[in-house]
C-alpha positions as CSV (number, residue, x, y, z in Angstrom):
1,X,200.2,175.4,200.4
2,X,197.7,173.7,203.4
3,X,194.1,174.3,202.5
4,X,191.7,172.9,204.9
5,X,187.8,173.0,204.2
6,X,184.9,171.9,206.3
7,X,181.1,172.3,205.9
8,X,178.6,173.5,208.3
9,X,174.6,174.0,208.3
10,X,173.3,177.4,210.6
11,X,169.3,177.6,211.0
12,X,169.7,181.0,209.7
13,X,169.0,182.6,205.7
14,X,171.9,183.7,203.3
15,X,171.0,186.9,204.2
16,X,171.9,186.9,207.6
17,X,174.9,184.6,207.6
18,X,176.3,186.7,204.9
19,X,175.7,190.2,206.4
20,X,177.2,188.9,209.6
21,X,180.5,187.3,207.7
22,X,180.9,190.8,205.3
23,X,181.3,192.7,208.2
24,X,185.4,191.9,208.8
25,X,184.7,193.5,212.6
26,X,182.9,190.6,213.5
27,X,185.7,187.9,212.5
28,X,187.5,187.9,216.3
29,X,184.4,187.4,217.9
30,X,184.4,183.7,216.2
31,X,187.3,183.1,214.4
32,X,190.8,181.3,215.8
33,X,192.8,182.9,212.8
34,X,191.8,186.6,213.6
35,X,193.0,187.9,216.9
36,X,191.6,191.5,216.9
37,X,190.2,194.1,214.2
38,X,190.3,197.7,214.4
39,X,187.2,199.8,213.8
40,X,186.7,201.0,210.5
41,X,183.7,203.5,209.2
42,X,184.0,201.6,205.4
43,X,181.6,198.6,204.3
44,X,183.2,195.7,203.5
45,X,183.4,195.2,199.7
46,X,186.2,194.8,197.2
47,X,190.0,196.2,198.0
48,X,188.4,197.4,202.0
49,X,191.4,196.9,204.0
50,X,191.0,196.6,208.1
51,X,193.9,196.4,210.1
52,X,194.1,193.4,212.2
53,X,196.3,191.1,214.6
54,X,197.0,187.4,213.6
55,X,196.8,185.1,216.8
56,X,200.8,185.4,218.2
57,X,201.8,188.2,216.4
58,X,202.3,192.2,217.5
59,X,202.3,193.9,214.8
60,X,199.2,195.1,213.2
61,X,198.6,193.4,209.8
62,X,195.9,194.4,207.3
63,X,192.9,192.2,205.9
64,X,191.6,192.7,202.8
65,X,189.0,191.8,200.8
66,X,189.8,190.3,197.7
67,X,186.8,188.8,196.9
68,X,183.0,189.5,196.3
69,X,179.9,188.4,195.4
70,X,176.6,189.3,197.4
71,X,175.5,186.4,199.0
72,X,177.2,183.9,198.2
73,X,181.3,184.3,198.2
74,X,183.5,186.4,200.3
75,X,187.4,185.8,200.8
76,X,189.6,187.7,202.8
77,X,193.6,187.9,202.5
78,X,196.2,189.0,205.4
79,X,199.6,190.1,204.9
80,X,202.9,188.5,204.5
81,X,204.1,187.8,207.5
82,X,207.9,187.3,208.0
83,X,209.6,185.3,210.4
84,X,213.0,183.7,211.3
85,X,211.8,180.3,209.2
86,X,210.4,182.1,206.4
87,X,206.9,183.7,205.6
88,X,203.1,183.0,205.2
89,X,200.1,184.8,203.9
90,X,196.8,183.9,205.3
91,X,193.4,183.7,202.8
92,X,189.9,182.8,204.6
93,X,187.3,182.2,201.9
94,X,183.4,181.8,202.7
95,X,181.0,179.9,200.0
96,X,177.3,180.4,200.9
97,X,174.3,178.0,199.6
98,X,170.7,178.6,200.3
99,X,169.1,175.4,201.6
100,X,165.6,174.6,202.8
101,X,166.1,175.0,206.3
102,X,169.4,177.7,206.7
103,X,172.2,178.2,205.3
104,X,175.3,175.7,203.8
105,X,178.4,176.9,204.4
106,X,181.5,176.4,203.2
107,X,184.7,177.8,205.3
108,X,188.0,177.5,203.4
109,X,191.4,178.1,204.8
110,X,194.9,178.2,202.7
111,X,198.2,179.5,204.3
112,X,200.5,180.2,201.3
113,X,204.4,179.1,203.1
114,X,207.9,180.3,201.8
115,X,211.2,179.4,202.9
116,X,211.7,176.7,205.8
117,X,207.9,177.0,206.8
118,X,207.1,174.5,204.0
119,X,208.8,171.9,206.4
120,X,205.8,172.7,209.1
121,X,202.8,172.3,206.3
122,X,201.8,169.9,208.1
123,X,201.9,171.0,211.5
124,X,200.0,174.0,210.1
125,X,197.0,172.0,208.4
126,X,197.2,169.6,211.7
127,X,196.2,173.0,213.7
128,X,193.8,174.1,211.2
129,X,191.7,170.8,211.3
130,X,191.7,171.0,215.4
131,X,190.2,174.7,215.8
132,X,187.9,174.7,212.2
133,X,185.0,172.6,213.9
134,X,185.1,174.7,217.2
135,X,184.8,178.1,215.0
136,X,182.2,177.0,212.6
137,X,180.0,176.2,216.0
138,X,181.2,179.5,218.0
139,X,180.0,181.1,214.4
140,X,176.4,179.2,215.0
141,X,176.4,180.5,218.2
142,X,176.7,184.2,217.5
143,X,174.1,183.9,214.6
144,X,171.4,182.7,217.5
145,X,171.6,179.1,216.1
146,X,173.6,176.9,218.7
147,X,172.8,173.9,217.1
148,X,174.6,174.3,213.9
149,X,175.4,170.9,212.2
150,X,179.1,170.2,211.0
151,X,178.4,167.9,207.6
152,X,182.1,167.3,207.0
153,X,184.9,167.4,209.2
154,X,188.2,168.8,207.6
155,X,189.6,165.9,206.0
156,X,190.3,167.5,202.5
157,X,194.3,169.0,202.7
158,X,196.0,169.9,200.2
159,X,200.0,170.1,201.0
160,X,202.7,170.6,198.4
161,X,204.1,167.3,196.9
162,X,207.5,167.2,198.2
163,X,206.2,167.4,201.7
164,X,202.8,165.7,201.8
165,X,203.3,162.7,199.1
166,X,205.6,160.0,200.1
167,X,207.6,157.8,197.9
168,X,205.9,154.8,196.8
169,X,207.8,151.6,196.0
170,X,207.2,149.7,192.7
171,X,204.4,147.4,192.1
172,X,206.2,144.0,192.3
173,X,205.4,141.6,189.4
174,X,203.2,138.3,189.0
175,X,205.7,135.2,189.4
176,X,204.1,134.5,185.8
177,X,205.1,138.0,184.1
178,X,208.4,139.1,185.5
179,X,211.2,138.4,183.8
180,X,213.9,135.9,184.6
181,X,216.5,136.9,186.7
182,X,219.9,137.0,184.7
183,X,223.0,134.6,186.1
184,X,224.9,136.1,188.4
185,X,228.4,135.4,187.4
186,X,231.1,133.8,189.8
187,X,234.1,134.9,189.3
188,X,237.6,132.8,190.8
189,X,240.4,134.5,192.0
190,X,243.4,134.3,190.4
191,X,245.6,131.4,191.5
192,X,248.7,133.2,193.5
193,X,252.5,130.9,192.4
194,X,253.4,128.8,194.5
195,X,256.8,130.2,196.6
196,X,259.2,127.9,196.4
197,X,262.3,127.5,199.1
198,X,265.3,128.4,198.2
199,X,268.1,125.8,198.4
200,X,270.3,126.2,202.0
201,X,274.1,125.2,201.7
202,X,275.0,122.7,203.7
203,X,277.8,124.6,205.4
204,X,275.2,127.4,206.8
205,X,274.3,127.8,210.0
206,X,271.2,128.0,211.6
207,X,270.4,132.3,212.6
208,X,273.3,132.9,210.6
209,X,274.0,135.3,208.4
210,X,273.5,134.6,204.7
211,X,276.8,135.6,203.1
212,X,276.6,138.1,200.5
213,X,277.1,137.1,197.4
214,X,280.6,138.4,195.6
215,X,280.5,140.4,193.4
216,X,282.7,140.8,189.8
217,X,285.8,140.4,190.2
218,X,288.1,143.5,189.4
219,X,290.2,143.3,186.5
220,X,294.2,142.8,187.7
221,X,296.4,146.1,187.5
222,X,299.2,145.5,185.7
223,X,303.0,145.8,187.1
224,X,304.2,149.1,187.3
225,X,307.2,148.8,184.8
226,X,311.0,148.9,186.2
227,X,312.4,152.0,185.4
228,X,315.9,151.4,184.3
229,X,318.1,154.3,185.9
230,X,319.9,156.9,184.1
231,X,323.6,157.2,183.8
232,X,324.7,160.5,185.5
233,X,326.2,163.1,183.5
């Protein structure tokens, strides 16, 4: 799940800042991840839904507040949205601080990814860390203070392990501590018999034929026996 945070300082009181973030109306006017919101007669507060667009979709979606605490912490969730890759679910979470001169705050976005989106988290958190400083400053802008100051780029993401933390290799050993090496061991083929000639006769030929060697010889038939003929009758 991406979550990318970044800090900003408006010359403006909690008050303000806060009254102008709990309206969800007012989100498209500075806000890359809200495209439009439709008008809605109920305050924001807990479980208001407004319907809205995210930026390249068509459908209508609905925002909702999940979160709240005057005047200092508002979050808002979107809707699942489905895709051929997979789904995500939007959450924008503000965290307010009084300070001296303004306001700190605190803009937090996380993008919850299923399916074959998890393989983009970082293309999504890339995006998210190009068009948070531009918002915060178009969000300075609408309050009347142009010269917001951004304190902390977005540096701090948060990507699941498999995707964001690469494989490390292993420490390698002082010379003095690792451990001897074991003999490799060599091991000698077999020695193959020698092939010996085989003993010509003198009689043969060279590119002839061997002869074939005889075989057994048959035991003799004996004589048919004489018949001695008969005397006639």
């Amino acid at each position: 799940m991406p979550e990318i945070s970044v800090d900003v300082h408006i010359n403006r009181s909690v008050t303000e800042v806060y009254d102008f973030l709990s309206d969800a109306r007012n989100l498209e006017l500075w806000f890359s991840g809200v495209h439009s919101v439709a008008e809605s007669a109920e305050p924001a507060g807990p479980g208001v839904a407004h319907v809205y667009r995210f930026p390249g979709r068509h459908r209508d979606q609905l925002l909702q507040c999940v979160a709240y605490v005057p005047g200092e912490h508002l979050v808002f969730r979107g809707d699942r949205m489905w895709n051929l890759l997979g789904a995500q679910t939007p959450m924008y979470s503000f965290t307010l601080s009084p300070r001296p001169r303004g306001t700190l705050l605190r803009l937090t976005v996380q993008c919850r990814l299923a399916g074959a989106l998890t393989l983009l988290a970082p293309v999504v958190a890339m995006a998210w860390r190009r068009d948070l400083p531009r918002d915060v400053r178009r969000l300075g802008e609408r309050l009347g203070a142009p010269h917001c100051h951004v304190i902390s780029a977005p540096r701090r993401v948060r990507l699941p392990i498999s995707v964001f933390t690469p494989a490390t290799a292993p420490t390698p050993l002082p010379v003095a501590l690792a451990p001897p090496a074991p003999p490799r061991l060599q091991l000698r083929p077999a020695p193959r018999p020698e092939a010996r000639p085989e003993p010509r006769s003198e009689t043969a030929r060279p590119g002839a034929r061997p002869e074939p060697h005889p075989g057994p010889r048959p035991a003799s038939v004996p004589a048919a026996k004489e018949r001695t003929p008969r005397p006639a009758a």
